[in-house]
C-alpha positions as CSV (number, residue, x, y, z in Angstrom):
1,X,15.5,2.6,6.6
2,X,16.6,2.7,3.2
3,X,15.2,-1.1,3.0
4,X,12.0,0.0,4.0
5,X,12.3,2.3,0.9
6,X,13.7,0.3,-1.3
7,X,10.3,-2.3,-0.5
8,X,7.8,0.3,-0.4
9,X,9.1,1.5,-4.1
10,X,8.9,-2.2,-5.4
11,X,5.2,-2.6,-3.9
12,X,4.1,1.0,-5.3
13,X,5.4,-0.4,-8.6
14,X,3.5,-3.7,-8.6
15,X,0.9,-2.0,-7.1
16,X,0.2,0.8,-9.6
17,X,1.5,-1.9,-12.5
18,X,-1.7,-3.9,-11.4
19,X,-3.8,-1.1,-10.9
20,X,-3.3,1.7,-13.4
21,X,-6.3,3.8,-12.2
22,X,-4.1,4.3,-8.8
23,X,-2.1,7.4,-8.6
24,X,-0.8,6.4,-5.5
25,X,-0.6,4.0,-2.7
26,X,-2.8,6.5,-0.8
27,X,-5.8,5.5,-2.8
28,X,-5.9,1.8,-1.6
29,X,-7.4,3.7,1.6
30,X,-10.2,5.9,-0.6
31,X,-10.6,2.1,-2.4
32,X,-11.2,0.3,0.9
33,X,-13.3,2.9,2.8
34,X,-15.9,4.0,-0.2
35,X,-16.3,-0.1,-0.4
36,X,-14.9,-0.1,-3.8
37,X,-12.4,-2.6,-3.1
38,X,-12.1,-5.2,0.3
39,X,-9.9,-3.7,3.3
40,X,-7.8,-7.0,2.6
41,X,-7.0,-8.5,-0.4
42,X,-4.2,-8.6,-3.1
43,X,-2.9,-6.3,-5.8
44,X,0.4,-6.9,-8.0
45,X,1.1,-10.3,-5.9
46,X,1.4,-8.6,-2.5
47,X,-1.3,-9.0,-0.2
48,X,-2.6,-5.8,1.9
49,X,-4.6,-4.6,4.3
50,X,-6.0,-1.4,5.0
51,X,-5.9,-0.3,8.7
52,X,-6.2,3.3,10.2
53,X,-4.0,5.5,8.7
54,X,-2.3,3.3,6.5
55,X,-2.1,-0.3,5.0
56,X,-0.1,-3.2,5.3
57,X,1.2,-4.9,2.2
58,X,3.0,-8.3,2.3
59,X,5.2,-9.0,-0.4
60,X,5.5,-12.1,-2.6
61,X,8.7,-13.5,-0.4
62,X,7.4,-12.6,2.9
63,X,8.4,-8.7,3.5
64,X,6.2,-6.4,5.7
65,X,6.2,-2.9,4.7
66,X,3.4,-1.2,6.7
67,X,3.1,2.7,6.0
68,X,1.1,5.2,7.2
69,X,-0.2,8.2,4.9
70,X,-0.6,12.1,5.5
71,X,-4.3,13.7,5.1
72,X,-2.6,14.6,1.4
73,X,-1.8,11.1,0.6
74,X,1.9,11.9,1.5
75,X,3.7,8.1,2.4
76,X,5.0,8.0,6.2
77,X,7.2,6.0,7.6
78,X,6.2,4.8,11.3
79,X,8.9,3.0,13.7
């Protein structure tokens, strides 16, 4: 668990650092479903893609973090 955390910190970085306008990983979602931004793609060297409830992100050496989000944005983790 507190891997999963210490990955989905270091994406949010690289994410937002990429992406200033973002206020949080949440928005990827809003992004991708207004059509703003493609429901795959890459941000800040990972590579994502928006599914569901959440998104995927792949990180430059191979990591999977894939969380979910609350109706407020909140981050979830899913087993």
């Amino acid at each position: 668990m507190l891997g999963f955390v210490g990955a989905l910190g270091a994406a949010r970085a690289a994410v937002r650092e990429s992406m200033p306008s973002l206020d949080r990983l949440a928005d990827l979602l809003v992004l991708a479903r207004s059509g703003e931004i493609s429901r795959r793609g890459e941000v800040g060297g990972y590579s994502y893609a928006v599914h569901g409830a959440g998104c995927r992100l792949a990180s430059p050496n191979g990591s999977d973090i894939d969380v979910d989000f609350a109706a407020d944005g909140t981050e979830l983790f899913d087993f």
